[in-house]
MILO-29400 format. One record per residue: residue in one letter; x, y negated, z of N, C-alpha, C, O in turn. Coordinates in steps of 0.05 Angstrom, whole numbers, plus 5000, padded with zeros to 4 digits. Layout:
N
  res  n_xx  n_yy  n_zz  ca_xx  ca_yy  ca_zz  c_xx  c_yy  c_zz  o_xx  o_yy  o_zz
    A     X     Y     Z      X      Y      Z     X     Y     Z     X     Y     Z
...
***
This chain:
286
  res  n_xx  n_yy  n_zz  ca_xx  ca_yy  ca_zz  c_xx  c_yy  c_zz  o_xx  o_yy  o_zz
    X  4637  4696  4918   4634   4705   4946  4607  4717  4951  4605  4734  4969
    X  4587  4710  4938   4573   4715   4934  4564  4740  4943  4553  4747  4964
    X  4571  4756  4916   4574   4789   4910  4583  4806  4933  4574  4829  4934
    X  4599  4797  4952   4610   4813   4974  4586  4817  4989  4595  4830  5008
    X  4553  4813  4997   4532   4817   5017  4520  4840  5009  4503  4849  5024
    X  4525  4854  4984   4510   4885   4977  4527  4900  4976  4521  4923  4979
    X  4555  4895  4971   4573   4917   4973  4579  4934  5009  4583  4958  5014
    X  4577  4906  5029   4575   4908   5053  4552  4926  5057  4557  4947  5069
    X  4525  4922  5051   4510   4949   5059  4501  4964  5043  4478  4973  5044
    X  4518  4969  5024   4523   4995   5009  4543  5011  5029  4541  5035  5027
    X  4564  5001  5047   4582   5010   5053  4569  5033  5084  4575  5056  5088
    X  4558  5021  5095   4543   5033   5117  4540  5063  5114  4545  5080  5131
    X  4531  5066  5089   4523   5097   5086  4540  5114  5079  4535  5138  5079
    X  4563  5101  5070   4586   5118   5058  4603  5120  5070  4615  5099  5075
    X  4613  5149  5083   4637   5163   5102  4658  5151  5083  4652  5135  5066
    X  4682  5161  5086   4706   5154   5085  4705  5182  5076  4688  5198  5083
    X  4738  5189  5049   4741   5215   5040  4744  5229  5074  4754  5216  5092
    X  4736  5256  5076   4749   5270   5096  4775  5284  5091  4792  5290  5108
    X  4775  5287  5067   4808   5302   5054  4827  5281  5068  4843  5288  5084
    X  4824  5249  5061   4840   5237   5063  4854  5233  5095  4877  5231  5104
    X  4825  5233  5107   4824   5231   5140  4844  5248  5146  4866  5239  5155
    X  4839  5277  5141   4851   5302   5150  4890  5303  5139  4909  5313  5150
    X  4889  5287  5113   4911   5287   5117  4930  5276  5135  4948  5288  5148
    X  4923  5250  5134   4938   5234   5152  4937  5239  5185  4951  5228  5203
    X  4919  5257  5187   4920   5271   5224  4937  5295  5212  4942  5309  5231
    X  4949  5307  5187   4964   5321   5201  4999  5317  5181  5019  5333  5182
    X  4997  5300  5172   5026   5283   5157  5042  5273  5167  5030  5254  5177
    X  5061  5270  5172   5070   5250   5191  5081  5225  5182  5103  5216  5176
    X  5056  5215  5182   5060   5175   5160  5082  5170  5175  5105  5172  5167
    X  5075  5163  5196   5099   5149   5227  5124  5145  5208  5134  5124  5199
    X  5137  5181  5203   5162   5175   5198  5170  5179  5170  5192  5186  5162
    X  5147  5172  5157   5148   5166   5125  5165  5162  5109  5176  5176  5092
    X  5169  5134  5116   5195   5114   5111  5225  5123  5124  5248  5116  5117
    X  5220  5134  5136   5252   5137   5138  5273  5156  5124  5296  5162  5130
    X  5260  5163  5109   5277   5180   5082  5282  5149  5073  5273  5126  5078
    X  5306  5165  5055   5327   5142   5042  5305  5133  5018  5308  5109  5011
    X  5284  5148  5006   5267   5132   4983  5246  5113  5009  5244  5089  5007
    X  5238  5125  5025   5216   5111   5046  5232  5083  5056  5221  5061  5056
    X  5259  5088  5063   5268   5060   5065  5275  5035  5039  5280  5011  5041
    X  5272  5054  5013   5283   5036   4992  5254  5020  4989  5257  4996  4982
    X  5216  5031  4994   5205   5025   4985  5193  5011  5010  5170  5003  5006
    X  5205  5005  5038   5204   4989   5063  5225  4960  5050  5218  4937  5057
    X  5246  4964  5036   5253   4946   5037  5250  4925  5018  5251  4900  5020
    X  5246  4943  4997   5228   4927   4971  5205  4911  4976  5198  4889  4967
    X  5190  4930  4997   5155   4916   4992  5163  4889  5016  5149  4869  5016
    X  5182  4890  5032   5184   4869   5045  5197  4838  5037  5193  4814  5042
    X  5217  4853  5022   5226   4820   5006  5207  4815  4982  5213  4795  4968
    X  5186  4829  4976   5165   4816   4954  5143  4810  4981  5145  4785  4982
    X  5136  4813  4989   5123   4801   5018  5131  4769  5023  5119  4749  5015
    X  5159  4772  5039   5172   4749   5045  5172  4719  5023  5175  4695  5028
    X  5169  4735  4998   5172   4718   4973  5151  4699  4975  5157  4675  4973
    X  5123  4706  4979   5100   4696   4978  5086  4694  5000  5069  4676  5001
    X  5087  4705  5015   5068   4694   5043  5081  4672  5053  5104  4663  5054
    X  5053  4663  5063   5057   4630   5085  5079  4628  5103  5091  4649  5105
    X  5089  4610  5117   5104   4606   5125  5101  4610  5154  5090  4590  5162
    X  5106  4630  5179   5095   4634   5214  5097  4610  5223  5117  4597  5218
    X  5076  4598  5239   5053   4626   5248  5029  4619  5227  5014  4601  5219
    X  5034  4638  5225   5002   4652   5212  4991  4673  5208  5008  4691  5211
    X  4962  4684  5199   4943   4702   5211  4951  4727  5190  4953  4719  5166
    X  4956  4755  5195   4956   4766   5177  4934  4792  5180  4926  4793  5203
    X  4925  4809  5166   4915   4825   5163  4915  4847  5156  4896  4852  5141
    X  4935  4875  5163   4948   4891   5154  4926  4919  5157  4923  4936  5175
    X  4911  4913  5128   4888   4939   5133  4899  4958  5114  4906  4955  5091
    X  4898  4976  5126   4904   5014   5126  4934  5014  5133  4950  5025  5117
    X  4943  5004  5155   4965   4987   5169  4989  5025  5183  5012  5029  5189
    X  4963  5044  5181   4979   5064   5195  4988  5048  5218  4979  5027  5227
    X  5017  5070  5229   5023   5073   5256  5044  5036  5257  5062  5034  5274
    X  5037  5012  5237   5040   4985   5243  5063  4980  5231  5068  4960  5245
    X  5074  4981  5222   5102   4985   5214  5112  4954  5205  5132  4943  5216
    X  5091  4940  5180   5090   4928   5170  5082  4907  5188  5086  4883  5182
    X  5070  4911  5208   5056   4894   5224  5072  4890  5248  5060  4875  5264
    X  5098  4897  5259   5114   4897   5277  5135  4875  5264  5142  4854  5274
    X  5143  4888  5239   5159   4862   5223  5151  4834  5219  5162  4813  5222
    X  5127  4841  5210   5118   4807   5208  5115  4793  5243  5121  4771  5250
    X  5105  4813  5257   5107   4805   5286  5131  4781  5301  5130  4760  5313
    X  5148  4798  5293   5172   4788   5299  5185  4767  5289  5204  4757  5300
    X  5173  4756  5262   5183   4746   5247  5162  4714  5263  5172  4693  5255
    X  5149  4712  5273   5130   4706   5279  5102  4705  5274  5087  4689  5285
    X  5097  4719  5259   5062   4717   5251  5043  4730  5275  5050  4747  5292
    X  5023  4720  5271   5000   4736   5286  4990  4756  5265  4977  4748  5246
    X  4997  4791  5271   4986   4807   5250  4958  4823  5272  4955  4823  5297
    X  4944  4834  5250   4920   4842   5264  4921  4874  5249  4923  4875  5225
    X  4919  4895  5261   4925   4922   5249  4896  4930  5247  4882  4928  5267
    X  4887  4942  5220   4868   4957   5214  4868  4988  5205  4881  4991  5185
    X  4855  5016  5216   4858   5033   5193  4840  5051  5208  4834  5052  5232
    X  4830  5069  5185   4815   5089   5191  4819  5113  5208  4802  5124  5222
    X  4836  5117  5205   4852   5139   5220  4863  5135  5248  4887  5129  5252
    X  4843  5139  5267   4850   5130   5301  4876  5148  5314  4890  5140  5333
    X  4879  5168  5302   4914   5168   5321  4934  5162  5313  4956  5165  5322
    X  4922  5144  5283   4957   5128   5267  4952  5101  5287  4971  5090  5297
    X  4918  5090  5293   4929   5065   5301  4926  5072  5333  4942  5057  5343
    X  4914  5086  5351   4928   5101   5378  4964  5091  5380  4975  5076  5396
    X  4976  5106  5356   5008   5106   5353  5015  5078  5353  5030  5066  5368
    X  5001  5069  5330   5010   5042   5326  5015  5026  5357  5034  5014  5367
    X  4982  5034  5365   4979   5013   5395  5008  5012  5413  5020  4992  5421
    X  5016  5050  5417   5033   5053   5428  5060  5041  5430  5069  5028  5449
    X  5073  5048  5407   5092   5030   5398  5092  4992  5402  5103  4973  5413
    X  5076  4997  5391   5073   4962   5406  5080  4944  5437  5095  4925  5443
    X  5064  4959  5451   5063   4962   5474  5094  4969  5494  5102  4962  5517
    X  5104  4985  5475   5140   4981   5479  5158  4968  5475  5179  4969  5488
    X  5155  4951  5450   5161   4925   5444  5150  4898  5443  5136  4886  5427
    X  5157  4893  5463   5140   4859   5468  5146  4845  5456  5131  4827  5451
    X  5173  4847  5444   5174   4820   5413  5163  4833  5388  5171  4821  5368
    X  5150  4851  5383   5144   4858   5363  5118  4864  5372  5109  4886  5365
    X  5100  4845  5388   5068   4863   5399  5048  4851  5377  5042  4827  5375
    X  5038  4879  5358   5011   4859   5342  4996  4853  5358  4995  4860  5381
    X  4979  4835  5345   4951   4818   5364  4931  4838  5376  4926  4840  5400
    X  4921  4854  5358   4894   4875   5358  4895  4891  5334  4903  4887  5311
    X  4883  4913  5347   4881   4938   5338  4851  4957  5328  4838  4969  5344
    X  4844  4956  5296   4821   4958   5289  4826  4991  5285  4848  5000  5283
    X  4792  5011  5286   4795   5036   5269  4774  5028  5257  4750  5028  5264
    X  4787  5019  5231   4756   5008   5214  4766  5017  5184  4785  5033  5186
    X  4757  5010  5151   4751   5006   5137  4756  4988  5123  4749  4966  5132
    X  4769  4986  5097   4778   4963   5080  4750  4950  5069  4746  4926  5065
    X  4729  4975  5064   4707   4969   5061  4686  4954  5066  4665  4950  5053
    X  4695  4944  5095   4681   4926   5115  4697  4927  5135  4701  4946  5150
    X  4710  4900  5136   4737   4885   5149  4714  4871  5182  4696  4855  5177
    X  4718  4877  5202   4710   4861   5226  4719  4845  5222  4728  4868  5222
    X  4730  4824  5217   4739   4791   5219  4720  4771  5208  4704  4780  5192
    X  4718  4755  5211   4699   4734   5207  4717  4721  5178  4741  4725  5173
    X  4698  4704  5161   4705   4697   5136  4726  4677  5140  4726  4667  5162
    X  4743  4671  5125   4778   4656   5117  4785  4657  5144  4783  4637  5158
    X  4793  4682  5153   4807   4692   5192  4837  4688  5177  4852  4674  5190
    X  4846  4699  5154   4869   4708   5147  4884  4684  5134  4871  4664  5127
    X  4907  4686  5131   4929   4663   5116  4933  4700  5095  4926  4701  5071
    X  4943  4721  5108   4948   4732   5089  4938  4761  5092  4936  4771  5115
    X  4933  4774  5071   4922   4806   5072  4934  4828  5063  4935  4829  5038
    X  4944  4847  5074   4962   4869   5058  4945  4897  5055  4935  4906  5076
    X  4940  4913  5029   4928   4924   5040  4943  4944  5019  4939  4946  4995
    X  4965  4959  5037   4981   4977   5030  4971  5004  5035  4969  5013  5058
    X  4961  5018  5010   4954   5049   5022  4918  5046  5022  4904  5065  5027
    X  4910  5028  5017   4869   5022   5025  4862  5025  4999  4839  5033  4996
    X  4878  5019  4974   4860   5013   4948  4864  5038  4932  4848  5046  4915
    X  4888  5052  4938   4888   5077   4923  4877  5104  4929  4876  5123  4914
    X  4865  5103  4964   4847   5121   4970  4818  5114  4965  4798  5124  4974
    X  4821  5101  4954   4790   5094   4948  4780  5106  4916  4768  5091  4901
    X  4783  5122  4911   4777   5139   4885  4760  5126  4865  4765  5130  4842
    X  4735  5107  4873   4714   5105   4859  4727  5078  4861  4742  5071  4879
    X  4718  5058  4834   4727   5036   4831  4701  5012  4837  4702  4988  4832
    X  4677  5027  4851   4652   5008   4863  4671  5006  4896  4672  4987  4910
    X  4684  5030  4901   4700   5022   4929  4719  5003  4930  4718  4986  4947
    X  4737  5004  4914   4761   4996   4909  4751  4958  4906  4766  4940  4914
    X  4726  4954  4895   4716   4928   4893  4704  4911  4914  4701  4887  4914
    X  4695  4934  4935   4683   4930   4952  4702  4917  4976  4696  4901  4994
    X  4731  4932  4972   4742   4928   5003  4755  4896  4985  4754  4874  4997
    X  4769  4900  4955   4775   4865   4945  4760  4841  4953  4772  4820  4956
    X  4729  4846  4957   4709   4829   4960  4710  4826  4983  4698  4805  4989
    X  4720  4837  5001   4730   4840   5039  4746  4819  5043  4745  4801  5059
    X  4771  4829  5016   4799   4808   5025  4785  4781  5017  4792  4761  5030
    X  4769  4778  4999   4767   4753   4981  4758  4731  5017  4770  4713  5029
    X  4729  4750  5021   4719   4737   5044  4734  4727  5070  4732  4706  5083
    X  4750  4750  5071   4765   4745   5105  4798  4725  5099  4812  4719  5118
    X  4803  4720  5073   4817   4698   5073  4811  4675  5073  4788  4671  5066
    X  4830  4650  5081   4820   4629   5076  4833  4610  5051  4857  4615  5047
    X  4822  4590  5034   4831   4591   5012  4847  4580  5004  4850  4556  5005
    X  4865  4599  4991   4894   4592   4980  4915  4612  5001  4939  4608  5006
    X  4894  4635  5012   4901   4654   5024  4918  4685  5008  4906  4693  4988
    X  4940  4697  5016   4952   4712   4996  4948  4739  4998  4951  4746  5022
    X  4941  4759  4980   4931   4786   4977  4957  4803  4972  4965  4802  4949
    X  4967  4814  4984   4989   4842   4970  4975  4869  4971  4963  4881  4989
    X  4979  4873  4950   4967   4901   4942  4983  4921  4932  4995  4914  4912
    X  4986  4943  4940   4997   4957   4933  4978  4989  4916  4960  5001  4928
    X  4992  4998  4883   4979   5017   4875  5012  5041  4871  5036  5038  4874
    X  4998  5059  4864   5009   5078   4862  5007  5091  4832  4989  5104  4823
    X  5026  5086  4823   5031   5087   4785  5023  5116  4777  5030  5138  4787
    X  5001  5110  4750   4996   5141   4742  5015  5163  4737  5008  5186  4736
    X  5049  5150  4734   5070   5171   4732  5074  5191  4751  5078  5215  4746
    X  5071  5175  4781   5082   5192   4805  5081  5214  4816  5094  5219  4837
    X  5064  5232  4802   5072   5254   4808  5089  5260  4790  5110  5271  4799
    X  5088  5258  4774   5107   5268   4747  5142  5265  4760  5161  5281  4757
    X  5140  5240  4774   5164   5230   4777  5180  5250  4805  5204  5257  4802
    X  5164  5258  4831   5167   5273   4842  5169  5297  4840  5180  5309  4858
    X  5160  5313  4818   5158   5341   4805  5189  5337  4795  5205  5356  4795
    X  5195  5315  4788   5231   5314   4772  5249  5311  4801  5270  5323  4805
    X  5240  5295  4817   5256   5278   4843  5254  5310  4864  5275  5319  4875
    X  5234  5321  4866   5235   5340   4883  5238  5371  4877  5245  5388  4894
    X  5230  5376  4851   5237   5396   4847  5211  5415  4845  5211  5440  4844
    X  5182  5393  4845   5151   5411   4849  5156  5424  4828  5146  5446  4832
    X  5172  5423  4799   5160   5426   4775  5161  5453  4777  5146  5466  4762
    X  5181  5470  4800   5179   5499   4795  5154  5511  4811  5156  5535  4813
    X  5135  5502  4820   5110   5511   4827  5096  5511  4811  5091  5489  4801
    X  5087  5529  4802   5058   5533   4771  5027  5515  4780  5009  5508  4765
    X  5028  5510  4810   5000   5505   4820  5009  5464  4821  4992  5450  4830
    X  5033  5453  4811   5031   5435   4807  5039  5416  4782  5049  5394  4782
    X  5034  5431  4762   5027   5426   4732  5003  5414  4726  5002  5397  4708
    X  4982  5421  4740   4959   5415   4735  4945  5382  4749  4930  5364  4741
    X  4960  5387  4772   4961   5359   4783  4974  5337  4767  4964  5315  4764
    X  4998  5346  4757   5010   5320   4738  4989  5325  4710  4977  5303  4707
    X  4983  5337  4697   4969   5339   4675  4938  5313  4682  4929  5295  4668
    X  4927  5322  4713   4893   5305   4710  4907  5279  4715  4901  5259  4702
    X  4926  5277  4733   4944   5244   4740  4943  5229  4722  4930  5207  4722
    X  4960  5242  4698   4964   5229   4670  4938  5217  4650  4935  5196  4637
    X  4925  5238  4654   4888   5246   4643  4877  5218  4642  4872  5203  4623
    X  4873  5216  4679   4853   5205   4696  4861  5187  4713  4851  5166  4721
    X  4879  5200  4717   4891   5183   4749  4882  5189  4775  4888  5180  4797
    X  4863  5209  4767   4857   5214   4799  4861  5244  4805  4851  5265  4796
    X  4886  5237  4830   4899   5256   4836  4885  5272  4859  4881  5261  4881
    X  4877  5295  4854   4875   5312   4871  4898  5337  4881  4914  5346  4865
    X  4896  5347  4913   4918   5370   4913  4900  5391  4919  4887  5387  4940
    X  4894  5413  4906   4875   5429   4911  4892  5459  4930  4880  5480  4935
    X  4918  5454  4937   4929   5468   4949  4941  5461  4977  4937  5437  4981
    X  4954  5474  4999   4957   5465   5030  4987  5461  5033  5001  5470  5051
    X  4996  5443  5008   5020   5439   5010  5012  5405  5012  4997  5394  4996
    X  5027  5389  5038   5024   5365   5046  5044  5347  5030  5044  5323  5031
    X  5060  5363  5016   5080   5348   5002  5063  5333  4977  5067  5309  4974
    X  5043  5350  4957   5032   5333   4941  5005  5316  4942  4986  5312  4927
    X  5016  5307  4968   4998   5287   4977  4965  5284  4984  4959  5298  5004
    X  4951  5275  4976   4911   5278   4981  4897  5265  4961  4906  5258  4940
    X  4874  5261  4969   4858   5247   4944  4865  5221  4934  4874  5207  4953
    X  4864  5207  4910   4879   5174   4914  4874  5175  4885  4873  5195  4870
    X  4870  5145  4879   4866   5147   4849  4899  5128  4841  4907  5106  4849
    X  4911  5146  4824   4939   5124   4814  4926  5111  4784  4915  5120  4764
    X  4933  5081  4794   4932   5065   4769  4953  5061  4761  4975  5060  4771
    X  4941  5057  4727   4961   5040   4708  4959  5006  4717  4938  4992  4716
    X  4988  4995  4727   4993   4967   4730  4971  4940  4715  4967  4918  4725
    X  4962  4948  4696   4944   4931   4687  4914  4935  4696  4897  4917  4697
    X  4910  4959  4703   4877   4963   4714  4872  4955  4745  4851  4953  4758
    X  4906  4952  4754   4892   4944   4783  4899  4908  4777  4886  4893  4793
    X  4911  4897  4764   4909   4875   4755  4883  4860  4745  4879  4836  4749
    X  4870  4875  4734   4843   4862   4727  4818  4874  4745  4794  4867  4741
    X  4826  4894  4769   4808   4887   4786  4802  4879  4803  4778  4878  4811
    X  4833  4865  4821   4844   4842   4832  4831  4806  4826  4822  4788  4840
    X  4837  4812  4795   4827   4789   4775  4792  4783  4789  4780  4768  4804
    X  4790  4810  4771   4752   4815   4776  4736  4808  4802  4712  4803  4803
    X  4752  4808  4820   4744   4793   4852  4749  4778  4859  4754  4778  4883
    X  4754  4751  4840   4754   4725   4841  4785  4728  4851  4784  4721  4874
    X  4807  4733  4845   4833   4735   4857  4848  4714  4828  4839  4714  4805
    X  4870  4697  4836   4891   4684   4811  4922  4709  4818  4937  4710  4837
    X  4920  4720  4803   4944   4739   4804  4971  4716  4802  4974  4696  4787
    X  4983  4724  4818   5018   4712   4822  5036  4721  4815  5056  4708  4810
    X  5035  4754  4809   5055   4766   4802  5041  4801  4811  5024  4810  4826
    X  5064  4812  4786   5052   4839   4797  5082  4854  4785  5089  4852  4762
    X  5104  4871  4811   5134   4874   4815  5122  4903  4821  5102  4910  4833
    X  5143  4917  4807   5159   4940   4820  5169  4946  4844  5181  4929  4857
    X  5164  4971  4852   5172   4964   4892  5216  4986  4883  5239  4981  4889
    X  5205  5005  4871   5227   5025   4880  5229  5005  4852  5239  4983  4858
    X  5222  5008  4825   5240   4999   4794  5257  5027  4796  5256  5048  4808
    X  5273  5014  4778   5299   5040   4774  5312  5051  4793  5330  5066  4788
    X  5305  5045  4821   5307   5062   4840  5299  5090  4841  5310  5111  4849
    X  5278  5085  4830   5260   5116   4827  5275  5136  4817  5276  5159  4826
    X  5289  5125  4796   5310   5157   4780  5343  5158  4799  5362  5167  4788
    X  5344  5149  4820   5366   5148   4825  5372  5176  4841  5361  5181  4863
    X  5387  5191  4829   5401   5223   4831  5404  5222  4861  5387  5234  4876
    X  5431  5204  4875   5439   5208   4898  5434  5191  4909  5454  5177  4912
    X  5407  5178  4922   5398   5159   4931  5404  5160  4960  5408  5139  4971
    X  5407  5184  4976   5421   5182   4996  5453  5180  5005  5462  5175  5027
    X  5465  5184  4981   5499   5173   4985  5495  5138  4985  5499  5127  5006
    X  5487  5124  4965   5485   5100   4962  5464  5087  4979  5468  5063  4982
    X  5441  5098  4994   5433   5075   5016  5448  5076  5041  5448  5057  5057
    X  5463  5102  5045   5485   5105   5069  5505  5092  5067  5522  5094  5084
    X  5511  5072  5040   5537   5054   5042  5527  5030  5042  5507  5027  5029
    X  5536  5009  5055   5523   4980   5059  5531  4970  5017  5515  4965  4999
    X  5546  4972  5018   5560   4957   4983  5534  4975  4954  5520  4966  4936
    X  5538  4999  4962   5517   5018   4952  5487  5006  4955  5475  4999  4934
    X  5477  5004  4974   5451   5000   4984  5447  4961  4966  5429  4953  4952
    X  5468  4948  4975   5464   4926   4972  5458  4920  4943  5439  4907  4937
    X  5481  4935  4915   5482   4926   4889  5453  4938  4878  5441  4924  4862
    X  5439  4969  4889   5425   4983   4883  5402  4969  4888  5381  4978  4878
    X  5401  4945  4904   5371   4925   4908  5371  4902  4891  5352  4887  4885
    X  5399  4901  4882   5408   4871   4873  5396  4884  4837  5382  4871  4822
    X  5404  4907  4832   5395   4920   4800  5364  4918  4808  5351  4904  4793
    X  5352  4929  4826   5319   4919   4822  5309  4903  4817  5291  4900  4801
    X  5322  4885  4834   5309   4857   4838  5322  4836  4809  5314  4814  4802
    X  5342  4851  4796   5345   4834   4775  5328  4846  4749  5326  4839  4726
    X  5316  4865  4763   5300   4881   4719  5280  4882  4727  5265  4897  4716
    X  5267  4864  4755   5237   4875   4769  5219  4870  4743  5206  4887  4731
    X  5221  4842  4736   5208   4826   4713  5205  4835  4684  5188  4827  4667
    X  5226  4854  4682   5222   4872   4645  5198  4882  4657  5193  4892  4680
    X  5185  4878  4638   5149   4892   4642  5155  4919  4638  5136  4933  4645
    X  5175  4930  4629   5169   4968   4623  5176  4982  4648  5170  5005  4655
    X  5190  4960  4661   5199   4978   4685  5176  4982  4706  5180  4993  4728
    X  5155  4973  4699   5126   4968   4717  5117  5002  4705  5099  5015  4716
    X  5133  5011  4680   5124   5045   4671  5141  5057  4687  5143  5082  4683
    X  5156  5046  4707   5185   5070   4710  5177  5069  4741  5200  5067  4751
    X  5164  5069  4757   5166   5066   4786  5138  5078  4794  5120  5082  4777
    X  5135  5084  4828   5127   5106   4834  5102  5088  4843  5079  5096  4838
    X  5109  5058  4860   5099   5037   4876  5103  5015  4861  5125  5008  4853
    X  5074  5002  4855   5081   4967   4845  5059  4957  4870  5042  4968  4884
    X  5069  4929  4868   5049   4907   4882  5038  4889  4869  5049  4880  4849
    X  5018  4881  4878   5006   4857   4864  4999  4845  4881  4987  4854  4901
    X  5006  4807  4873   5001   4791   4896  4991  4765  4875  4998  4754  4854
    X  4966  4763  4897   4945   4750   4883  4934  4724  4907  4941  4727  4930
    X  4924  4709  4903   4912   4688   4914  4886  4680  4911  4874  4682  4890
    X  4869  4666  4941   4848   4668   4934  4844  4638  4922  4858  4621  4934
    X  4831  4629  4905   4838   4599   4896  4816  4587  4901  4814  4562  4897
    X  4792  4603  4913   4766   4579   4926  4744  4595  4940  4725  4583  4950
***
């Protein structure tokens, strides 16, 4: 715990990407999820959620939370969630929405930084920080906002993390059809490289700055911030190659066997090579 008091004012001086900012003021996160892959990877990341978090009520922490999504569900479910993110008209939206549903109202509403979390130390039972660790490009950031969760949980408090697999562009260039653009060859080529994806063109489809890891490097830097890893699952698995993914989540029998095949090959470790989204859920143990 220690280590987390220099990373905090190291953080002071360092903006946030502006690429990244700018994307998300002009993307529309909001309605993300509601493509038939956006709902397969809403419904995945929520029953590996459900699997491991505490039991309501309890405190959650949903930093880079966007327009709350994740934070309306647990709401309801009963937790107290607390919404964090950089981007003030995702959490504006978020507020909004809320405010229309009174069984689903989060507690409060941050425009802050995974980097430096406002909450006071073990505030949280649990921390999600879906979307915070892969825009963080440099891996002194990426340690910095871990050393956040380490602090603002309390112990034996649970971390979900979500990265974004060095395949995925690759996998969308097949799923969408980029591969016939010449200007996005090069993006899957540094992905593969490096992992750190840049779109140097004003197409919003291939996404913004973000570094994609390989499943074991965000595993040991989870580790590296005093974290006991619990598990680290596939969100889509062999969802990802599925051709007509919108005939089969439009049928209840379709939708249902097509979660039941994930959730039974989550655990073959290769399938952690075949997916677009993994999580890792980790614990703080002191």
């Amino acid at each position: 715990m220690t280590g987390a008091v220099t990373p905090k004012r190291e953080f002071m001086n360092k903006k946030l990407n502006h690429k990244v900012l700018n994307y998300y003021e002009k993307s529309p996160e909001g309605s993300r999820l509601e493509s038939s892959m956006g709902q397969l990877e809403f419904e995945r990341s929520k029953e590996i959620i459900a699997r491991y978090i505490s039991p309501p009520p309890a405190r959650v922490l949903d930093v880079g939370g966007g327009t709350g999504l994740y934070s309306r569900w647990l709401t309801q479910l009963g937790y107290e969630t607390h919404l964090i993110d950089p981007v003030e008209n995702l959490v504006e939206e978020a507020k909004k929405i809320s405010t229309q549903e009174p069984h689903r109202r989060i507690a409060s509403f941050t425009v802050g930084d995974a980097r430096k979390i406002d909450f006071d130390d073990g505030f949280a039972n649990s921390v999600l920080l879906f979307g915070s660790l892969y825009h963080l490009t440099d891996k002194s950031d990426r340690m910095q906002a871990l050393h956040e969760a380490v602090r603002v949980l309390k112990t034996g408090g649970i971390l979900f993390s979500v990265g974004i697999y060095r395949i995925a562009s690759a996998l969308d260039g097949v799923r969408y059809g980029f591969l016939k653009d010449t200007d996005f060859e090069p993006i899957i080529e540094q992905d593969l490289e490096t992992g750190q994806h840049r779109n140097p063109t004003e197409d919003l489809s291939y996404f913004t700055d973000a570094y994609f890891h390989l499943p074991s490097e965000l595993e040991e830097e989870i580790a590296e911030a005093g974290f006991e890893i619990l598990a680290i699952l596939p969100v889509e698995g062999v969802g990802a190659f599925t051709s007509n993914l919108d005939d089969i989540w439009n049928c209840a029998e379709g939708k249902k066997s097509l979660l039941d095949i994930i959730r039974r090959t989550e655990w073959i470790p290769s399938i952690l090579g075949a997916t677009s989204h993994f999580i890792c859920v980790a614990k703080k143990a002191m």
